[in-house]
C-alpha positions as CSV (number, residue, x, y, z in Angstrom):
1,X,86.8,94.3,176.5
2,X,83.0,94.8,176.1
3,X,84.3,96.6,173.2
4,X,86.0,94.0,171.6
5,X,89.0,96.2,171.0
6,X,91.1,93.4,172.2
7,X,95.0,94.8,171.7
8,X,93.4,98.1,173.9
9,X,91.7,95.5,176.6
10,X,95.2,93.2,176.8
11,X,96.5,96.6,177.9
12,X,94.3,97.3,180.1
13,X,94.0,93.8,181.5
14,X,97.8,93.7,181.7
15,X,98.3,97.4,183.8
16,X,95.2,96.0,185.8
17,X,97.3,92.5,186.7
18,X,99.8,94.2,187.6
19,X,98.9,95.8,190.6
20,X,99.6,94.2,194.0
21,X,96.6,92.8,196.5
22,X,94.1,92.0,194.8
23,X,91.5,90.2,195.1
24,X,92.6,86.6,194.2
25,X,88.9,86.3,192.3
26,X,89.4,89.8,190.7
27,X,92.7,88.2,189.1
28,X,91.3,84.6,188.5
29,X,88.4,86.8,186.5
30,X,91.2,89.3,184.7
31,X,93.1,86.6,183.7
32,X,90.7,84.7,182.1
33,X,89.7,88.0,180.0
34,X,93.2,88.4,179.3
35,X,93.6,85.0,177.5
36,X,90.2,85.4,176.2
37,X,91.4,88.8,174.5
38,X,94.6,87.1,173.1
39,X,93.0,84.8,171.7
40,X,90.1,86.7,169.8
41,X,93.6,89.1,168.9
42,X,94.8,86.2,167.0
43,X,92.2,85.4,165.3
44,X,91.0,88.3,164.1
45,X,94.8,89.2,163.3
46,X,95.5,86.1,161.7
47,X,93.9,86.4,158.1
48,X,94.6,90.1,157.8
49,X,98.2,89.2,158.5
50,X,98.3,86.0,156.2
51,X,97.1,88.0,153.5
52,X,99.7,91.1,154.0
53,X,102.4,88.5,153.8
54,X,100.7,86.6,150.7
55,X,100.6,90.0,149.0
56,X,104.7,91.1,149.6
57,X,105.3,87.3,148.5
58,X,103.4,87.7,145.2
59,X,105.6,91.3,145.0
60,X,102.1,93.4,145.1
61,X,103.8,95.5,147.3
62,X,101.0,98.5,147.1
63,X,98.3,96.0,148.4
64,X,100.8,94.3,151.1
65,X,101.3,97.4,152.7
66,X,97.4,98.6,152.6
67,X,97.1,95.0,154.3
68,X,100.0,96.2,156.7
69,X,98.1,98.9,157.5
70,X,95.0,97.1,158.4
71,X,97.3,94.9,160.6
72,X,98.5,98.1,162.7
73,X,94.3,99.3,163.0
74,X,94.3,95.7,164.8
75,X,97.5,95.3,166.4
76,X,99.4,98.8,166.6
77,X,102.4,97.4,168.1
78,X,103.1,94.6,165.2
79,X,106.4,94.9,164.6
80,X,106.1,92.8,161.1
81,X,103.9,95.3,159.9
């Protein structure tokens, strides 16, 4: 999270959440992080992606894929890209 490798921390965040008896201020805390991360996700996700789709609109297919790609750095799981 310190990081600010957001997709990794949602993980994290998410196998962390998942465990039973904790703390109910240790989950209050996690899930703020977690929104926090999806959030900062989206937004740095949201131009790159915006741009990829622009690019396979316009038909500069070579580009829209090297944006792609820069989407799956951010977001490996992006099933769009």
């Amino acid at each position: 999270f310190l990081k600010k490798e957001w997709y990794k921390a949602i993980v994290k965040l998410e196998d962390f959440l998942a465990k039973k008896g904790m703390d109910e201020d240790l989950i209050k805390e996690a899930s703020d992080m977690m929104s926090e991360a999806k959030n900062e996700l989206a937004s740095e996700l949201g131009p790159v992606i915006g741009k990829a789709r622009s690019l396979k609109e316009g038909q500069d297919l070579k580009a829209a894929y090297e944006s792609f790609q820069e989407v799956l750095k951010i977001e490996p799981t992006n099933t769009e890209a």
